[in-house]
C-alpha positions as CSV (number, residue, x, y, z in Angstrom):
1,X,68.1,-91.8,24.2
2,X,65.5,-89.4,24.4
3,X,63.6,-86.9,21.8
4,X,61.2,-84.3,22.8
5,X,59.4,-82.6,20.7
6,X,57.9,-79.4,20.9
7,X,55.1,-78.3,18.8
8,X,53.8,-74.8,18.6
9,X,50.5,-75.2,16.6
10,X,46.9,-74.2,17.8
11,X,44.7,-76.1,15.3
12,X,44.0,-79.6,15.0
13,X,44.7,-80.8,12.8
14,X,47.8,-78.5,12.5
15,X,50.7,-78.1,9.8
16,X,52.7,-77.2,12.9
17,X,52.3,-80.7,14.5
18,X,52.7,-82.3,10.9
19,X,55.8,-81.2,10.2
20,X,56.9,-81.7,13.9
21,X,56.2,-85.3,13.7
22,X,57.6,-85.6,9.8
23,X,61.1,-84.3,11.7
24,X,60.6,-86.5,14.7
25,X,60.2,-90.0,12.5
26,X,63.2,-88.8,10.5
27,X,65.4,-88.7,13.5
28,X,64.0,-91.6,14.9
29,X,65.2,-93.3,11.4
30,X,68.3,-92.3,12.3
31,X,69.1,-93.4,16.1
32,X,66.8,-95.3,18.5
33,X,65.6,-92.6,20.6
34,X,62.4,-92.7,22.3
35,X,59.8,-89.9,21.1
36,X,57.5,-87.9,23.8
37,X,55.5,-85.1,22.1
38,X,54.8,-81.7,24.4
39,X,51.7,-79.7,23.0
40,X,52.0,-75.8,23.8
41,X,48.1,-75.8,22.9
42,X,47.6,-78.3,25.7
43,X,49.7,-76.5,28.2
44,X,48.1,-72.4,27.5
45,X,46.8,-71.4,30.4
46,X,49.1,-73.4,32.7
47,X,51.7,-71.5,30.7
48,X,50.2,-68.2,31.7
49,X,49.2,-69.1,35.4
50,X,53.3,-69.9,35.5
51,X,54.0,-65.6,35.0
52,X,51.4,-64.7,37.7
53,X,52.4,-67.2,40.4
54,X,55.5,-68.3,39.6
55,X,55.0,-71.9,39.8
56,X,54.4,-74.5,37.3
57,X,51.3,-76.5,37.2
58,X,51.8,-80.5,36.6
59,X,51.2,-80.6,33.4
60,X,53.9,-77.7,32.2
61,X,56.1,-79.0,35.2
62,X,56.3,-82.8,33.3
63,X,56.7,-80.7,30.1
64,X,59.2,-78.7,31.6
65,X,61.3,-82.0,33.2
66,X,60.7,-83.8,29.9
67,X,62.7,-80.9,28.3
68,X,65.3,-81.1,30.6
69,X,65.8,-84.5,30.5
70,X,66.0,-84.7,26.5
71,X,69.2,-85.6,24.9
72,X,67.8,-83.6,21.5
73,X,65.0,-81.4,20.5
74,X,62.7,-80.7,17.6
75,X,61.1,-77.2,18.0
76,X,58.3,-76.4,15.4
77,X,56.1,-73.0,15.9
78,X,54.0,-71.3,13.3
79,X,54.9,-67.7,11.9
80,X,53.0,-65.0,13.7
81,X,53.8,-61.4,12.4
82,X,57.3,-62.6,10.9
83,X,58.4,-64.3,14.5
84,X,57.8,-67.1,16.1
85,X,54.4,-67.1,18.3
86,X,53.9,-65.7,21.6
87,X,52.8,-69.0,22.9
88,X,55.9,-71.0,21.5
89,X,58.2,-67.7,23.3
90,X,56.3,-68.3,26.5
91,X,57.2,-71.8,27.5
92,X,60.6,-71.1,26.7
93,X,61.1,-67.8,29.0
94,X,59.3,-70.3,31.9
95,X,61.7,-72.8,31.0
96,X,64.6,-70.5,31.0
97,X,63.4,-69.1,34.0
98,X,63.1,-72.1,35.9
99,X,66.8,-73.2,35.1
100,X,68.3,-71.1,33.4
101,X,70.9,-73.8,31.9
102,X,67.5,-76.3,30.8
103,X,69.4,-76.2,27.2
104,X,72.4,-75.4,27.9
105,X,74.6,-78.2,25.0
106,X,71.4,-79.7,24.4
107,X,71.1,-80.5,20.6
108,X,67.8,-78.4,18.9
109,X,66.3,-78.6,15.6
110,X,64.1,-75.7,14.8
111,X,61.4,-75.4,12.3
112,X,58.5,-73.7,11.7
113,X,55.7,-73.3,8.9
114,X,53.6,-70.6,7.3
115,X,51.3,-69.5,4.9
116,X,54.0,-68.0,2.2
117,X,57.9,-69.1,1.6
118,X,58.4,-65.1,2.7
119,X,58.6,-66.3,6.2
120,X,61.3,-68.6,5.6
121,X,64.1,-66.4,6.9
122,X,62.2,-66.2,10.8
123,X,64.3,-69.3,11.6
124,X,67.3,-67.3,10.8
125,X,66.5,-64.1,12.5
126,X,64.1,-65.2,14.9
127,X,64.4,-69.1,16.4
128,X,68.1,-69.4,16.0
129,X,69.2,-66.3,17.9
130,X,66.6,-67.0,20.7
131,X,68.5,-70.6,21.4
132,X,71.7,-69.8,20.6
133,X,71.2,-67.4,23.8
134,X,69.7,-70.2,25.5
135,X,73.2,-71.8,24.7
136,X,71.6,-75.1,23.1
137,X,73.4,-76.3,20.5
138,X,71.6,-75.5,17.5
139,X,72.0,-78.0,14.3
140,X,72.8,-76.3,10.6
141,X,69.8,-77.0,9.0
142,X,66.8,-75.3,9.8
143,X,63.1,-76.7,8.2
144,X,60.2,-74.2,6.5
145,X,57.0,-75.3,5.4
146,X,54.7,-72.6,3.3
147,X,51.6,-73.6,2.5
148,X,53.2,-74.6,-0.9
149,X,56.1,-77.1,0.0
150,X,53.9,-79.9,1.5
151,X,54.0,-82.0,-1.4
152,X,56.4,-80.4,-3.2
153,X,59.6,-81.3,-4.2
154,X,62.6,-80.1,-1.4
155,X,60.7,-80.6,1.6
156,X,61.3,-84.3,2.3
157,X,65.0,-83.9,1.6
158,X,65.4,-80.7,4.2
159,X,63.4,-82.8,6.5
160,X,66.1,-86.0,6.2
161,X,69.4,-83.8,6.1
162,X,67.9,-81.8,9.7
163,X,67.3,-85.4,11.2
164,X,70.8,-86.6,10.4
165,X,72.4,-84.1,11.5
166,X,70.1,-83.7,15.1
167,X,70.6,-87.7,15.3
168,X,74.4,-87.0,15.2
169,X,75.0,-84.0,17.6
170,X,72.7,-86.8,20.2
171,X,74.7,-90.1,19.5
172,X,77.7,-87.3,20.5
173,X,76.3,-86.3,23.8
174,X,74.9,-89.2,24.9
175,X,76.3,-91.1,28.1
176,X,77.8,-87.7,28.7
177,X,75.6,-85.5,30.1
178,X,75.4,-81.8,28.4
179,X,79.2,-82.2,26.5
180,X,79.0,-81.8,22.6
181,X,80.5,-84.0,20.9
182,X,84.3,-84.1,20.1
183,X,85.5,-82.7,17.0
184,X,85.8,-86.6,14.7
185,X,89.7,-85.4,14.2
186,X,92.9,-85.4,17.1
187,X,94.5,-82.4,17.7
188,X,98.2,-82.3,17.1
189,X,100.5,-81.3,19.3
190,X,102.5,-78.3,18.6
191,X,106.1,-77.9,19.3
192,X,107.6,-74.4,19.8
193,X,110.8,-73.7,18.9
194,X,113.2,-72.6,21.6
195,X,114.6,-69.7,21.3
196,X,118.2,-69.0,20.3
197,X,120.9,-68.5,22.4
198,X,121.1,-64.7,24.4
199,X,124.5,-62.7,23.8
200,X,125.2,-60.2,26.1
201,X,122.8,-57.6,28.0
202,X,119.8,-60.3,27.1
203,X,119.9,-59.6,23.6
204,X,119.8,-61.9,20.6
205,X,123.4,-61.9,18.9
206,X,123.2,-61.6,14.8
207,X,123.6,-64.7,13.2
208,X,122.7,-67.1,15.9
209,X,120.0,-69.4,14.4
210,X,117.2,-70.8,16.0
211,X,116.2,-74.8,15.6
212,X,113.1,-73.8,13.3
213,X,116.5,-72.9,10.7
214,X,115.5,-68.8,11.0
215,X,118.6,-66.6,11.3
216,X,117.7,-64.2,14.3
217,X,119.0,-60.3,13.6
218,X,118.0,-57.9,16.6
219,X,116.0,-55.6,15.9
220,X,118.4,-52.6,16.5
221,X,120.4,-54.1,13.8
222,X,117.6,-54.3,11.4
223,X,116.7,-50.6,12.5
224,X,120.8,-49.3,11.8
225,X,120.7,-50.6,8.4
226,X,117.5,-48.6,7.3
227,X,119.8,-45.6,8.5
228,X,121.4,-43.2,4.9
């Protein structure tokens, strides 16, 4: 299996990258998947070259196939203005654009870090809409970092119950292409009930009984009796 992650940040060293590779050894803990790391930083002013001529220079084109090829995702961008940045936005709409389907079942983990715990709810508002539309399959547990958590208590245990369950949406689509993973339950089959038997002019005769043990009355019946 393979994991790519995706990491937003523009300094080095970067929080962004830190927590993107915290996530990334988590999930690795959990399934033996092989781990290639796309830098957004690295790939800026392909990135923009991309909306002006419309094609992808080679390295955002091996980003870009490395994406596709995934079978999960950790996403990580910094909190610019309450979103996510415009640089994290911008390799996705030339993703999107390039196949339109790139994510389409493909299990994502998104996270993101900030200055203040304020932020937090971006990954509600912000990064989970944006790949929901993308139709990835998004997993339940989305990471923060403020400034504040990194070497606090909480952080460490967001970060393992995200990797389990990204490690678990990929051991379910691998060998299968794009499918999620079945539900871990069979469905039953359901049996209808036939209905009873018709009297004359198609209608149900009073008192017949069906095999699920209701007594059938027709409706006209039903309707007489509310009559003074």
């Amino acid at each position: 299996m393979k994991l790519v992650v995706v990491s937003a940040g523009l300094s080095v060293p970067s929080s962004t990258r830190l927590l993107a590779d915290r996530l990334a050894a988590a999930t690795v803990g959990e399934t033996s998947a092989d781990v290639q790391v796309v830098e957004l930083r690295d790939l800026a002013v392909e990135i923009a070259h991309n909306f002006t001529s419309g094609f992808p220079g080679p390295a955002l084109a091996s980003a870009i196939d490395a994406v596709r090829a995934a079978d999960g995702l950790v996403v990580v961008t910094p909190v610019f203005s309450a979103s996510y940045s415009g640089l994290f936005k911008s390799f996705f709409d030339v993703l999107s654009v390039s196949d339109q389907d790139a994510l389409t079942g493909k299990p994502v983990l998104i996270a993101a870090t900030g200055g203040s715990a304020r932020h937090s709810l971006v990954l509600e508002h912000a990064l989970r809409p944006l790949f929901s539309y993308l139709r990835a399959v998004v997993v339940p547990t989305a990471v923060y970092a403020a400034s504040e958590d990194w070497g606090a208590e909480g952080l460490a245990s967001r970060i393992d119950r995200a990797a389990r369950e990204l490690a678990g949406l990929m051991k379910g689509v691998s060998g299968v292409g794009r499918r999620v993973a079945e539900p871990p339950f069979e469905h039953e089959s359901v049996s209808v009930p036939e209905l009873p038997a018709q009297g004359g002019g198609g209608r149900a005769v009073a008192g017949d009984v069906s095999r699920s043990g209701f007594e059938v009355v027709p409706f006209a019946q039903q309707l007489a009796a509310l009559r003074p």
